[in-house]
C-alpha positions as CSV (number, residue, x, y, z in Angstrom):
1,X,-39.9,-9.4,13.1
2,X,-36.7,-7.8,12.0
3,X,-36.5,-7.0,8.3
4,X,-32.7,-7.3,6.4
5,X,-31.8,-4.7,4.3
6,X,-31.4,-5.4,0.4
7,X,-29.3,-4.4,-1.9
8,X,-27.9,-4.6,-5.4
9,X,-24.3,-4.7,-3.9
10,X,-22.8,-5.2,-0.2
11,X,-19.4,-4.1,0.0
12,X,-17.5,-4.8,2.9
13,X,-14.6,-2.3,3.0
14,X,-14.1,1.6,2.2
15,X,-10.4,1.7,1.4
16,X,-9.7,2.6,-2.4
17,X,-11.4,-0.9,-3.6
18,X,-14.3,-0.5,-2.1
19,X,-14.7,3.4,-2.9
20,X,-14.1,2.4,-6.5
21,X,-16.4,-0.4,-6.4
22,X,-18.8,1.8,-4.8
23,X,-18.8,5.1,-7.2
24,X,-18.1,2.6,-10.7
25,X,-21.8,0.9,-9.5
26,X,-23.7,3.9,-8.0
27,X,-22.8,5.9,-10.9
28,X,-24.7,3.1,-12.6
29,X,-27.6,3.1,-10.5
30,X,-27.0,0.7,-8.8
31,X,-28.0,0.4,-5.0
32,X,-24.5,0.0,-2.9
33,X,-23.8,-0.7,0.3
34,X,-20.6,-0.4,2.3
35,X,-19.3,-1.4,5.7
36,X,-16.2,0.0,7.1
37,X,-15.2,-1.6,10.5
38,X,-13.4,1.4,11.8
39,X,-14.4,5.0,12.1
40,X,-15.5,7.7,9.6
41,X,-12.9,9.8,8.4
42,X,-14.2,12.2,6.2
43,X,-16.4,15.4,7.2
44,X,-14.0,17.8,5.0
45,X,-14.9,15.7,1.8
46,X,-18.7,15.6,1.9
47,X,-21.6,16.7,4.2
48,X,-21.5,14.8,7.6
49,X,-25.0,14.9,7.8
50,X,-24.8,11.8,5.4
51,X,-23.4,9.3,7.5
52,X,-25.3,7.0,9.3
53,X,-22.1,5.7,11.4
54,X,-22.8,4.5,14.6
55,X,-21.8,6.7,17.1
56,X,-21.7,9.8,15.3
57,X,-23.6,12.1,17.7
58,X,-25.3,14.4,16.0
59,X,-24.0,12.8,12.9
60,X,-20.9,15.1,12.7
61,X,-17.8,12.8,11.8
62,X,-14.0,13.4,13.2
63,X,-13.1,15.0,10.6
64,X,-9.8,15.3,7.9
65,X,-8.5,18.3,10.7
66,X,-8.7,16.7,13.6
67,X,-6.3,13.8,12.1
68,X,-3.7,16.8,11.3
69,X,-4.4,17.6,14.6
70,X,-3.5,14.5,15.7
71,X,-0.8,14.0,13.9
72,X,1.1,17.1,14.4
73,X,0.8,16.2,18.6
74,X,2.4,12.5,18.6
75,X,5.3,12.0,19.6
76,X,5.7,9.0,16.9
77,X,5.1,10.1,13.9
78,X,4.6,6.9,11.8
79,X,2.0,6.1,9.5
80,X,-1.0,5.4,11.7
81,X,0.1,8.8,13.8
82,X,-3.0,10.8,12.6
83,X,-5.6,8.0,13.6
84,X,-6.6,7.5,17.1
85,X,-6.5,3.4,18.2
86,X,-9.7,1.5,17.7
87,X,-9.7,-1.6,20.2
88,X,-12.8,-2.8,17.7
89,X,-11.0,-2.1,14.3
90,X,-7.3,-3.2,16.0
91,X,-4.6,-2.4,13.3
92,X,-1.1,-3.1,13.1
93,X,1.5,-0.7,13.9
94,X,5.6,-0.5,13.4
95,X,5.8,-0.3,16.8
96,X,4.8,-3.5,18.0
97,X,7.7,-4.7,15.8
98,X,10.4,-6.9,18.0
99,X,13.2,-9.6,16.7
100,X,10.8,-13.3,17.3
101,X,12.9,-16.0,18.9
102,X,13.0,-19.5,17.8
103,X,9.3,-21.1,19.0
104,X,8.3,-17.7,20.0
105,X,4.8,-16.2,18.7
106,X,4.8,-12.6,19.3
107,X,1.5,-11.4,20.5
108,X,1.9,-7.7,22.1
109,X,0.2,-5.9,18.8
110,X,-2.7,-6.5,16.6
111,X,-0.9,-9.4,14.5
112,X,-0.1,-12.5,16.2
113,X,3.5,-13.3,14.8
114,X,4.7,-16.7,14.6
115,X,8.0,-15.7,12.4
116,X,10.6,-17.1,11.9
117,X,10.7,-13.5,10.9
118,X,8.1,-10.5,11.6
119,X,5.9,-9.3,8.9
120,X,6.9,-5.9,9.1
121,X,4.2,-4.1,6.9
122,X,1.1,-1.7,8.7
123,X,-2.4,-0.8,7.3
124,X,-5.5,1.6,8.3
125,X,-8.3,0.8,9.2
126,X,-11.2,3.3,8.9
127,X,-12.9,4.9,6.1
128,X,-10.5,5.5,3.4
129,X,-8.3,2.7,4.2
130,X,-4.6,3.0,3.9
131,X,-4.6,5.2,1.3
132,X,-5.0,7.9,4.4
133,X,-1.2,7.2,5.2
134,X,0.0,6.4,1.8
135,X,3.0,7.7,-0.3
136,X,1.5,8.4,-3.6
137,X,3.3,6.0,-6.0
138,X,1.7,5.4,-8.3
139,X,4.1,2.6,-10.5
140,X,2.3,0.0,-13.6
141,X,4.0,-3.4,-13.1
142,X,6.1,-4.6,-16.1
143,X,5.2,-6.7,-18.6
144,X,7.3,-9.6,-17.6
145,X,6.4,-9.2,-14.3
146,X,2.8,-11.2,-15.4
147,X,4.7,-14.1,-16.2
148,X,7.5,-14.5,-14.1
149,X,7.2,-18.3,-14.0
150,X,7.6,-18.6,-17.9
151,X,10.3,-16.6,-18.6
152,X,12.3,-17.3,-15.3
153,X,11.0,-20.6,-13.7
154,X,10.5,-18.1,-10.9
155,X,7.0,-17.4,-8.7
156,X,3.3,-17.3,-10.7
157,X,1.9,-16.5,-13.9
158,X,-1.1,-13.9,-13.9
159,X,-4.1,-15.3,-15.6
160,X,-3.9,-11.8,-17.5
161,X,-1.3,-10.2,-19.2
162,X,0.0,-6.3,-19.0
163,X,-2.2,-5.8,-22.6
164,X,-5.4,-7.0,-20.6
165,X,-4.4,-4.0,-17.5
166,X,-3.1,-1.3,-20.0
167,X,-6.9,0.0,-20.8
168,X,-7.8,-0.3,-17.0
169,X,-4.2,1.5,-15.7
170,X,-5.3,4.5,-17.8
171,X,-8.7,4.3,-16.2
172,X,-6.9,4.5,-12.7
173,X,-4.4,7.0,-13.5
174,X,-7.3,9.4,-14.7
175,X,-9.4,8.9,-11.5
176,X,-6.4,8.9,-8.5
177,X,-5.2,12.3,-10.5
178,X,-1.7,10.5,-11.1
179,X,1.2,13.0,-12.4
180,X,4.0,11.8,-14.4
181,X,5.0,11.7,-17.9
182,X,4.3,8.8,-20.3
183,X,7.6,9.3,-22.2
184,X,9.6,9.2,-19.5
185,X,7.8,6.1,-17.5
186,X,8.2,4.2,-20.6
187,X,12.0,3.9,-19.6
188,X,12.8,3.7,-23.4
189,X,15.4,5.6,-22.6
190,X,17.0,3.1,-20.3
191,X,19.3,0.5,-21.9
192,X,17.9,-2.7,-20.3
193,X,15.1,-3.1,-22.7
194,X,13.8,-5.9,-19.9
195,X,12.2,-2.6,-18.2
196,X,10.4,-1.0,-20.6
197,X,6.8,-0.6,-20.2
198,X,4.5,0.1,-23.4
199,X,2.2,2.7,-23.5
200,X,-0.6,3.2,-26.3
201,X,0.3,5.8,-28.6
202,X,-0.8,9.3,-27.7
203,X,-1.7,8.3,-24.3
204,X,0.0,11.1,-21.3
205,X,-1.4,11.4,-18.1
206,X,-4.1,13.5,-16.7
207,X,-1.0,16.2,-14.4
208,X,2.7,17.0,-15.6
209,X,4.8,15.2,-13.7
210,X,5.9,16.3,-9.9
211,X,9.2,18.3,-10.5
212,X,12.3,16.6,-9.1
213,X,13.9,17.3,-6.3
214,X,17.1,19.1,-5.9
215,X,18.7,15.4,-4.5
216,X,17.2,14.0,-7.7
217,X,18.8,16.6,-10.3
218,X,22.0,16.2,-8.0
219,X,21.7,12.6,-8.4
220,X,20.7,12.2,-12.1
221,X,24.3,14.1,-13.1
222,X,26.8,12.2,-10.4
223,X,25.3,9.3,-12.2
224,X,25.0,9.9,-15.6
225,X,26.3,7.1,-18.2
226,X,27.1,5.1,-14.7
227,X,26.8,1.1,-14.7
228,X,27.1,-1.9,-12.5
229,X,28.1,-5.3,-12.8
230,X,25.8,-7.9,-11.9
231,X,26.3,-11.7,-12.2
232,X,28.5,-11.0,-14.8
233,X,26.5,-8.4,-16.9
234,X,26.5,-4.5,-17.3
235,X,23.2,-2.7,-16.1
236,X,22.5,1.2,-16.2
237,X,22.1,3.1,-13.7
238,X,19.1,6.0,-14.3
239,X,17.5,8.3,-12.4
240,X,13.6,8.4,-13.2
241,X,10.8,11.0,-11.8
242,X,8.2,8.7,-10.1
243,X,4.7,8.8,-11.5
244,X,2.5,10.1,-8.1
245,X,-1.2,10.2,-7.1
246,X,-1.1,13.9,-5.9
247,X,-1.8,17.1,-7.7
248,X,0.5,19.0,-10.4
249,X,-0.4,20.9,-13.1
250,X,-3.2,20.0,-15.1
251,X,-3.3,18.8,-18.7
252,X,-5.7,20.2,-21.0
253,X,-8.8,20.4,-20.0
254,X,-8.3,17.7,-17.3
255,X,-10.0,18.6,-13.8
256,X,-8.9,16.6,-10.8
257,X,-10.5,16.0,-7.7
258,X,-9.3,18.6,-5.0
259,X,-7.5,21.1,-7.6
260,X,-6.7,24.8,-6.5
261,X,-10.1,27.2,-5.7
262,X,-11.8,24.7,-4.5
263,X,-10.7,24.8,-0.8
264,X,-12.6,21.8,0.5
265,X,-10.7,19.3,-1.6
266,X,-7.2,20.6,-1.4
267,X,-4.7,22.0,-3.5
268,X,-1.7,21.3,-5.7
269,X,1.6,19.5,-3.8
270,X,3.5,22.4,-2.3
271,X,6.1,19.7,-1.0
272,X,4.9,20.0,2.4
273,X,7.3,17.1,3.5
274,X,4.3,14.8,5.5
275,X,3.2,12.8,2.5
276,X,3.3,10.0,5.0
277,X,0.9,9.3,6.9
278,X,-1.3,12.4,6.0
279,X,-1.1,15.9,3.4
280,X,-1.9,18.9,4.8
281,X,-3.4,20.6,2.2
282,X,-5.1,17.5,0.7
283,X,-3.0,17.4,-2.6
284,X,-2.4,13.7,-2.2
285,X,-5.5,12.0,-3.1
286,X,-7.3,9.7,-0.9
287,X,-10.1,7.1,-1.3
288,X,-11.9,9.7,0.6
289,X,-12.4,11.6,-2.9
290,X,-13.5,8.3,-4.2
291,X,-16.6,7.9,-1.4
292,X,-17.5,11.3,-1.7
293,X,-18.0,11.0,-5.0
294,X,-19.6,7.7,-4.3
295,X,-22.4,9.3,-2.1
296,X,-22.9,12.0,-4.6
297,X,-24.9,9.2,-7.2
298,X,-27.0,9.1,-4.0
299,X,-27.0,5.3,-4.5
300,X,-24.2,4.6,-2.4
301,X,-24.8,3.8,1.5
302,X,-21.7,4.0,3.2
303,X,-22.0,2.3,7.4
304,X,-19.3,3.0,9.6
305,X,-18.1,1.3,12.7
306,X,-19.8,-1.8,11.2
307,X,-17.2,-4.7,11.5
308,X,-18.6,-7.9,9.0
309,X,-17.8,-11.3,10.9
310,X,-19.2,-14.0,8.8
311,X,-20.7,-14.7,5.6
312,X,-23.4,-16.8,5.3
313,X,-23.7,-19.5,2.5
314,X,-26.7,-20.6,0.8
315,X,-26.2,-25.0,0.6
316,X,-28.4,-24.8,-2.5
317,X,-26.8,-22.6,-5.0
318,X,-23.6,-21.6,-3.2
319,X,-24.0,-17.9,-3.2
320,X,-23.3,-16.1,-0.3
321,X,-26.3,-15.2,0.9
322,X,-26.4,-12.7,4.1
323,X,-23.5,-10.7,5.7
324,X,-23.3,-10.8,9.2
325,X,-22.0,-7.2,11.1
326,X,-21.1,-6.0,14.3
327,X,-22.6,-2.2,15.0
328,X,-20.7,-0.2,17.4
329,X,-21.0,3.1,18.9
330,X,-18.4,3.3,21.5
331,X,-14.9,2.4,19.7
332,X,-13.4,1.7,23.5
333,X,-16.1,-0.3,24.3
334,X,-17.4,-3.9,23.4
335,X,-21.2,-3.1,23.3
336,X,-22.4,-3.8,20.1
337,X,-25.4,-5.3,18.0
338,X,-25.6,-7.7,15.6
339,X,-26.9,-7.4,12.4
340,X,-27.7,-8.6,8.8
341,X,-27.9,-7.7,5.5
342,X,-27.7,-8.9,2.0
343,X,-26.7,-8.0,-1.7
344,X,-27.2,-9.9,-5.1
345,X,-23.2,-9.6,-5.1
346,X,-20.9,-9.5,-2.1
347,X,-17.6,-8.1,-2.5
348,X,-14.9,-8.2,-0.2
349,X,-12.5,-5.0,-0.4
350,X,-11.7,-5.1,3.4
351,X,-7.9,-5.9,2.7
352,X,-5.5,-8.7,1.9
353,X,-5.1,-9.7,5.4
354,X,-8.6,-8.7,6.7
355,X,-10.3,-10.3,3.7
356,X,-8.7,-13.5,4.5
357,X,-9.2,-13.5,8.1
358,X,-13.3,-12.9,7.1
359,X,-13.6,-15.9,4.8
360,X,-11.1,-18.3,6.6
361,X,-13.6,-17.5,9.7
362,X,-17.0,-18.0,7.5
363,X,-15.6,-21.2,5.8
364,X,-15.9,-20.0,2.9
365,X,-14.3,-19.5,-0.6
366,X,-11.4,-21.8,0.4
367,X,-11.7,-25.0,-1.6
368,X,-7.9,-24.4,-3.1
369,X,-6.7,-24.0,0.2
370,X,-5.0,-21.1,-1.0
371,X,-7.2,-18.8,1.4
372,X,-4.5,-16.6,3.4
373,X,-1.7,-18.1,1.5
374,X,0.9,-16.5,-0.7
375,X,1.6,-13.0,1.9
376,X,3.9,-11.0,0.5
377,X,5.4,-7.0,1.0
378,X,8.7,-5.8,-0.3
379,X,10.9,-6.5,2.1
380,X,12.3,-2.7,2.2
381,X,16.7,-2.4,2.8
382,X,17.7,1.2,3.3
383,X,21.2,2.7,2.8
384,X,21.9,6.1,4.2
385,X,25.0,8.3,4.3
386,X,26.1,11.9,4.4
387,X,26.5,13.9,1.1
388,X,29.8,15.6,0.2
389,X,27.9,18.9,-0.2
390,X,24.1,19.9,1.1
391,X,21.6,17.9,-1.0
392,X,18.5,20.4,0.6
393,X,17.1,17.3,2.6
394,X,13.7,17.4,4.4
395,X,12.2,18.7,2.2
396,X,9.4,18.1,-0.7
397,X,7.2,15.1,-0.8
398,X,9.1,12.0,0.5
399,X,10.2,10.8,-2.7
400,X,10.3,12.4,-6.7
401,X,12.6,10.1,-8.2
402,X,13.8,6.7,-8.5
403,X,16.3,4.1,-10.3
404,X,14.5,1.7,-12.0
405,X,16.5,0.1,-14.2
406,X,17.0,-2.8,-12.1
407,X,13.4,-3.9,-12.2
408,X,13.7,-6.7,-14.7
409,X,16.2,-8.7,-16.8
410,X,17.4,-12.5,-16.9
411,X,18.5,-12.3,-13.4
412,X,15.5,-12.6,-11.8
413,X,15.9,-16.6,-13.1
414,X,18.9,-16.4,-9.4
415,X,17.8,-13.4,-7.5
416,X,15.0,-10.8,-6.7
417,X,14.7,-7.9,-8.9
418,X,14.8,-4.5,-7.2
419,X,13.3,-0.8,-7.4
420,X,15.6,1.8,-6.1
421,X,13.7,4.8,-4.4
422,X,15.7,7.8,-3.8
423,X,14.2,9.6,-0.1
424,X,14.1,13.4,0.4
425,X,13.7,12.9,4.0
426,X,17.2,12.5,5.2
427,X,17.6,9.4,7.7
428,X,13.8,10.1,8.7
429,X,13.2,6.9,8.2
430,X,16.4,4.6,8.9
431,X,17.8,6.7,12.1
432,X,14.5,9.1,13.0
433,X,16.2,12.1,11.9
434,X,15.6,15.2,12.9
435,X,13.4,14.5,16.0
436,X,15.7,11.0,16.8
437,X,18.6,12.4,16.2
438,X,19.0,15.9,17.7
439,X,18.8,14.3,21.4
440,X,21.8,12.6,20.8
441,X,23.9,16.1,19.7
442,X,22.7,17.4,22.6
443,X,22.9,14.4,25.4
444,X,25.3,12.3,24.4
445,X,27.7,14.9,22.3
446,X,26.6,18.1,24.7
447,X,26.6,20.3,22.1
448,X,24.6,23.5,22.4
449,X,24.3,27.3,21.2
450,X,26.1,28.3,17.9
451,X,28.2,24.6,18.2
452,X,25.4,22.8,18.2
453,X,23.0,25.6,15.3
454,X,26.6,25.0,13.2
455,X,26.9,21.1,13.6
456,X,22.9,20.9,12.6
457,X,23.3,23.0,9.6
458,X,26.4,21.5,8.4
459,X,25.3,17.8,8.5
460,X,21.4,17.7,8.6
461,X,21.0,19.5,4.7
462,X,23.5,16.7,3.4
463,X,22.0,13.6,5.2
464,X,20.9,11.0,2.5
465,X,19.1,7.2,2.3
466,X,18.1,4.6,-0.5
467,X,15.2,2.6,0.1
468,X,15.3,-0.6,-2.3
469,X,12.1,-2.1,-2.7
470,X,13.0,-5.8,-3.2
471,X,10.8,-8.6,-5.0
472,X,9.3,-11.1,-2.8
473,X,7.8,-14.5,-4.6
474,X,4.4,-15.9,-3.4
475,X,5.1,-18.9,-0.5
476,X,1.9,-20.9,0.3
477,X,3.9,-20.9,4.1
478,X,3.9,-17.2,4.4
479,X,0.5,-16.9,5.4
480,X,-2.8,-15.6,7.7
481,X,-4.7,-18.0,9.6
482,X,-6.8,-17.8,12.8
483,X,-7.1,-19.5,16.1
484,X,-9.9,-19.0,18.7
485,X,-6.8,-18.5,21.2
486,X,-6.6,-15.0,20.0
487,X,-9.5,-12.3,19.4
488,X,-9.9,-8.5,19.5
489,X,-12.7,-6.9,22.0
490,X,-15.9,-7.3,19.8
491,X,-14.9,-11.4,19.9
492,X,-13.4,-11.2,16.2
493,X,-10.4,-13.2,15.1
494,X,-7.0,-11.1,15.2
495,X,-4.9,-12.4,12.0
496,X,-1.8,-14.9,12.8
497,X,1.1,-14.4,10.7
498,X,3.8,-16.7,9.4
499,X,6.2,-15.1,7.9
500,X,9.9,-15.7,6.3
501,X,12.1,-14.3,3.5
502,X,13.2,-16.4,1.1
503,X,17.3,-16.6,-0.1
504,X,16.1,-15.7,-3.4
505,X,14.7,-12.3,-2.0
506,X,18.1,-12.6,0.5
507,X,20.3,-12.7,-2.9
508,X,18.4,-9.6,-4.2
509,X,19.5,-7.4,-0.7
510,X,22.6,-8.5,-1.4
511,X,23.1,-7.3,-4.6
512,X,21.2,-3.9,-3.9
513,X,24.0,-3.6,-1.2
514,X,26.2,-4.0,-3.9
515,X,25.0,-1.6,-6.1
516,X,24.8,1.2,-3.1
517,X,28.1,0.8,-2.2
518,X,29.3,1.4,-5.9
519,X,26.8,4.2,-6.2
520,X,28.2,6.1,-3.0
521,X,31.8,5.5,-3.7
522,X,30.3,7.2,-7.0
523,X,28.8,10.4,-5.2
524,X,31.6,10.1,-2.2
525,X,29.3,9.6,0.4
526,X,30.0,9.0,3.4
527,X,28.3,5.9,4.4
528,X,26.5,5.3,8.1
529,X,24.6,2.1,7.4
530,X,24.3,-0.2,9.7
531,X,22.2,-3.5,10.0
532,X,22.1,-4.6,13.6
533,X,20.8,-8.2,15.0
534,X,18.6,-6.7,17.1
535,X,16.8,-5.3,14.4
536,X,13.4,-6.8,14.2
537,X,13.6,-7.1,10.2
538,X,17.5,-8.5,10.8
539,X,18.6,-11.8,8.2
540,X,21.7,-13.0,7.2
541,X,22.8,-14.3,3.5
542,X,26.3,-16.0,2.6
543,X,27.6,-14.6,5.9
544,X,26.7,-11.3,5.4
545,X,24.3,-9.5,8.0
546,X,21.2,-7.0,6.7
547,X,17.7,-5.4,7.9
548,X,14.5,-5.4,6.0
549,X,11.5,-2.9,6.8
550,X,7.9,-3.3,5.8
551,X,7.1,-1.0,2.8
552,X,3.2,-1.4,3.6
553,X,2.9,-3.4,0.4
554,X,0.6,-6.4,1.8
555,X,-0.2,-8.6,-1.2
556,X,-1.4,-12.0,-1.7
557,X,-3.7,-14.1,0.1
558,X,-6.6,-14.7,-1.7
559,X,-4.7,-14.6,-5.6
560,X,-6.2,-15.1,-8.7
561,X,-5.8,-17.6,-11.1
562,X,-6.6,-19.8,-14.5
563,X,-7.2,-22.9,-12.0
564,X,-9.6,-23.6,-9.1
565,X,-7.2,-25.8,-7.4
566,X,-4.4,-23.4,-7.0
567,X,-6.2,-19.9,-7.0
568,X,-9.2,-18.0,-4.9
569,X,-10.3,-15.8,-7.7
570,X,-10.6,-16.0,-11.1
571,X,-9.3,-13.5,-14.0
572,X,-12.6,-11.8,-13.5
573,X,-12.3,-11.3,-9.6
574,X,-14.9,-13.7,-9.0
575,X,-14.6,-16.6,-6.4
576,X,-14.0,-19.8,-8.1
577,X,-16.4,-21.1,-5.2
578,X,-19.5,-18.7,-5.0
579,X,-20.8,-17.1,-7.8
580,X,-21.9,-14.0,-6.4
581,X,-19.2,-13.3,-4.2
582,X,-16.1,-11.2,-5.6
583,X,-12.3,-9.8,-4.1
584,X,-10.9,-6.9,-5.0
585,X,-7.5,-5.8,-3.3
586,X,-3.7,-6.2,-3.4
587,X,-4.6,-9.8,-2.2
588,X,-5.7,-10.8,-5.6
589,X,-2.0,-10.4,-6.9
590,X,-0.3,-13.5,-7.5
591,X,3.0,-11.7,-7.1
592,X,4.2,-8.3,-6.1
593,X,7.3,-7.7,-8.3
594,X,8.8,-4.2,-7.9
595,X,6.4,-1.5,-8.1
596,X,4.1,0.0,-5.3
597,X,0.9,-2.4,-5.6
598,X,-1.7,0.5,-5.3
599,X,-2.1,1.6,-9.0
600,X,-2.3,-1.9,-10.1
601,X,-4.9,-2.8,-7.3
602,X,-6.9,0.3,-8.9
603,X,-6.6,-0.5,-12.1
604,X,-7.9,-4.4,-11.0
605,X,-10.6,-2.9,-9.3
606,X,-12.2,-0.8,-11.8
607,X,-11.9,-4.2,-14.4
608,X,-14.0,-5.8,-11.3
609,X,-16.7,-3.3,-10.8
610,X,-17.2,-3.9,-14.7
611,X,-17.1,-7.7,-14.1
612,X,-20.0,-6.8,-11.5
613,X,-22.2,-4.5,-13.7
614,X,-22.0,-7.3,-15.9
615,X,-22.9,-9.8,-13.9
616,X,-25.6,-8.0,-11.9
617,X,-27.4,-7.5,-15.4
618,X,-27.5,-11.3,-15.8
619,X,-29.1,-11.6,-12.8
């Protein structure tokens, strides 16, 4: 007779939520599991001896070295370069991105598109989730930005307000390690009052802030006491150092994870310029940290390669009671064995679009028929020029400073409001610069020796791009279903996307155009945009042509709520439909506004893992 395994906690995920969820509850004593559906990541963290991974060998994992390995050796260096293709954890990559057709459904990647428009954004799965590729922002929402359909008629309300995170940002800023300076992220500087953010008095956090860039400091004076006009009112225009999840310089007696002399956690950011997808010295922090210190409570199991399929449901009291997992050992092959397990509490921390795909293929949780609903990303519009003078591009972590000052304010009742990152990378990212663009000096403008060193040093350092990070409202049609047409290798369900972007988003691209063509006439640069309709991300508004890219920003799907009819989860993460089963994730966010989602998932999660603790004493 084969016996199920028990625990306190079965989490099905080891991205940041479920590493979070994991450490908050073993710390506690309690008895955690967690199932990753991809491969273990993390031998430089932790002793390897401590997996129990399928396929591990001799119980020796891959490795954080072998992924800089990896990396260093493709020939595409995009965010899911480090980490080797996983036919049973399929994830999506910017490659597979193509323009859809009309009544086309693009199928050649992971996602099965339907469009109109393709959902642009990428995540990782295996251990440590997406934070492995991640940028570091680490940005607290707004305070209007909880109640956007109050004070703008626009999108959801939370079923919490910014007061109810503030406690729980601090929590998350203090275990990521986030750098930044509370003064300055309060924008009380910045005129438009709609943008400042409250922080409790005395509060800093735990490392100085990064130091700006060169580009930044450049920036910050061209633009000094600048404004623009927008639908017929005067904004600033400020540059602002970006609060970032990676190591600076300690305050007080604060210790983070991975700081200098202790060589197996990495150091402090030397501005090694591959933040994305993967630091070389380990300065950026990574759910890794999180599971490692997990496992240390030694109450924490973590099982890799283990890819949940269905959640059972107990008819008499509605809890979920067993979850159902494929086992692998070979990643390239189907063999596999099924097994079971179960936990006083489930959570799901597997992703917006993976958590989704697991309950809309159990049945379960979906009584709102809200269950994959509401996808959303910030549809990302770059701008790129050259520089009248050398701006020391390429270099430093891909982004120190922002403009934030268009992030709120009584226009968001017409249009999308905006976040305005300033790159350090050049046209990395728009054009593929330097490795994309060097070809073309030498094949299509033949230059070579000293002509071609000269033209390389004279236009490389002064190469320059805006990425504007542009609000996206929740759309019950933007969604993730599943059909039985389309499954990975082990038999599971691949997500199908329909995706669009609505005018009100459309109107906010168009006036971030606006404001980069005033801010280059500004600086005199030299523009080189260009939106093409072949673009996959390519949309039109009023006649005008532009191109969105995914920002990796997937939020939505299963969003919480004060109503069981409209909402998955309530203000306590709990399933409105199962009383033992909890989501923690970006998915949980009714809307995405105009910061990067991570901090605020964090901050969500450790509120959950004490809605848990809670709960589980109840029990």
């Amino acid at each position: 007779m084969n016996t199920v395994d028990e625990f306190d906690v079965v989490v099905v995920g080891a991205g940041i939520s479920g590493a979070i969820i994991a450490e908050q509850l073993g710390s506690k004593g309690k008895k955690v599991l967690v199932l990753e559906a991809g491969s273990g990541t993390g031998d430089r963290f932790w002793n390897s001896s401590t997996s129990t991974g399928a396929g591990s060998g001799n119980g020796k994992k891959p490795g954080y070295e072998s992924y800089m390995d990896t990396f260093f050796t493709a020939l595409a260096k995009i965010p899911n370069a480090p980490y080797s293709n996983n036919p049973n954890a399929p994830q999506p990559l910017v490659t597979d991105l193509e323009p859809i057709a009309q009544n086309q459904t693009l199928t050649n990647g992971y996602f099965v598109q339907k469009g109109p428009l393709p959902f642009a954004s990428t995540y990782t799965r295996a251990e440590g989730g997406t934070t492995l590729h991640w940028l570091g922002t680490c940005l607290r929402m707004l305070p209007e930005d909880f109640k956007i359909k109050t004070e703008f008629g626009r999108g959801l309300d939370w079923p919490i307000s910014y007061s109810d995170l503030e406690k729980w940002y601090q929590v998350a800023e203090e275990n990521i390690g986030v750098s930044a300076d509370a003064a300055e992220q309060s924008y009380s500087n910045i005129p438009n009052k709609a943008v400042h953010i409250p922080y409790e008095s005395g509060y800093n956090y735990p490392m100085e802030a990064i130091p700006q860039s060169y580009l930044d400091k450049y920036m910050s004076s061209g633009l000094r006491q600048m404004t623009v006009t927008l639908d017929g009112k005067d904004y600033p225009v400020d540059v602002v150092s970006t609060p970032q999840g990676r190591n600076g310089m300690p305050r007080g007696s604060y210790r983070p994870v991975g700081a200098v002399g202790d060589s197996d956690l990495g150091q402090r950011c030397a501005g090694n310029s591959n933040c994305v997808p993967i630091c070389p010295i380990q300065a950026k922090y990574n759910a890794l940290k999180t599971l490692a210190q997990a496992q240390k409570t030694h109450h924490v199991e973590i099982r890799t390669q283990c890819v949940a399929y269905n959640l059972e449901v107990d008819p008499a009291t509605q809890h979920i009671s067993k979850v159902h997992y494929k086992q692998y050992s070979d990643p390239n092959s189907p063999e596999h064995v099924c097994k079971t397990v179960k936990g006083k509490i489930i959570v799901l921390a597997a992703h917006a679009v993976e958590n989704a795909k697991l309950m809309l293929a159990s049945g379960v949780g979906n009584s709102s028929d809200q269950v994959g609903r509401n996808l959303m990303d910030h549809p990302t519009m770059l701008t790129w020029g050259l520089m009248p003078t050398k701006i020391g591009a390429f270099r430093g972590p891909g982004s120190t400073s922002g403009i934030p000052s268009l992030r709120g304010g009584d226009f968001r009742r017409n249009r999308a409001a905006f976040r305005i990152e300033i790159g350090n990378w050049g046209w990395s990212w728009p054009e593929g610069a330097p490795v994309g663009t060097v070809p073309d000096l030498i094949d299509q403008k033949n230059l070579f020796g000293a002509q071609l060193k000269q033209t390389i040093a004279s236009v490389y350092p002064r190469m320059f791009r805006f990425g504007f990070l542009v609000e996206q409202l929740p759309d019950p049609n933007n969604r993730v279903t599943i059909d039985p047409t389309y499954r990975d290798q082990l038999g599971n369900y691949r997500p199908v996307i329909d995706y669009d972007v609505s005018d009100y988003t459309r109107a906010g691209m168009a006036a971030a155009k606006q404001v980069s063509d005033l801010i280059f006439q500004r600086l005199g640069v030299e523009g080189f945009t260009e939106y093409k309709p072949s673009d996959p991300g390519y949309l039109t508004y009023q006649g005008q042509g532009y191109t969105y890219n995914g920002a990796g920003h997937l939020v939505g799907t299963h969003i919480m709520g004060s109503d069981s009819k409209t909402s998955v989860v309530n203000r306590d993460q709990r399933s409105w439909d199962h009383p033992n089963l909890y989501l923690v994730g970006c998915g949980n966010m009714p809307t995405i506004a105009t910061s990067n989602p991570t901090l605020t998932m964090a901050a969500l999660t450790y509120w959950a893992a004490d809605n848990v603790y809670k709960a589980l004493a109840d029990m």
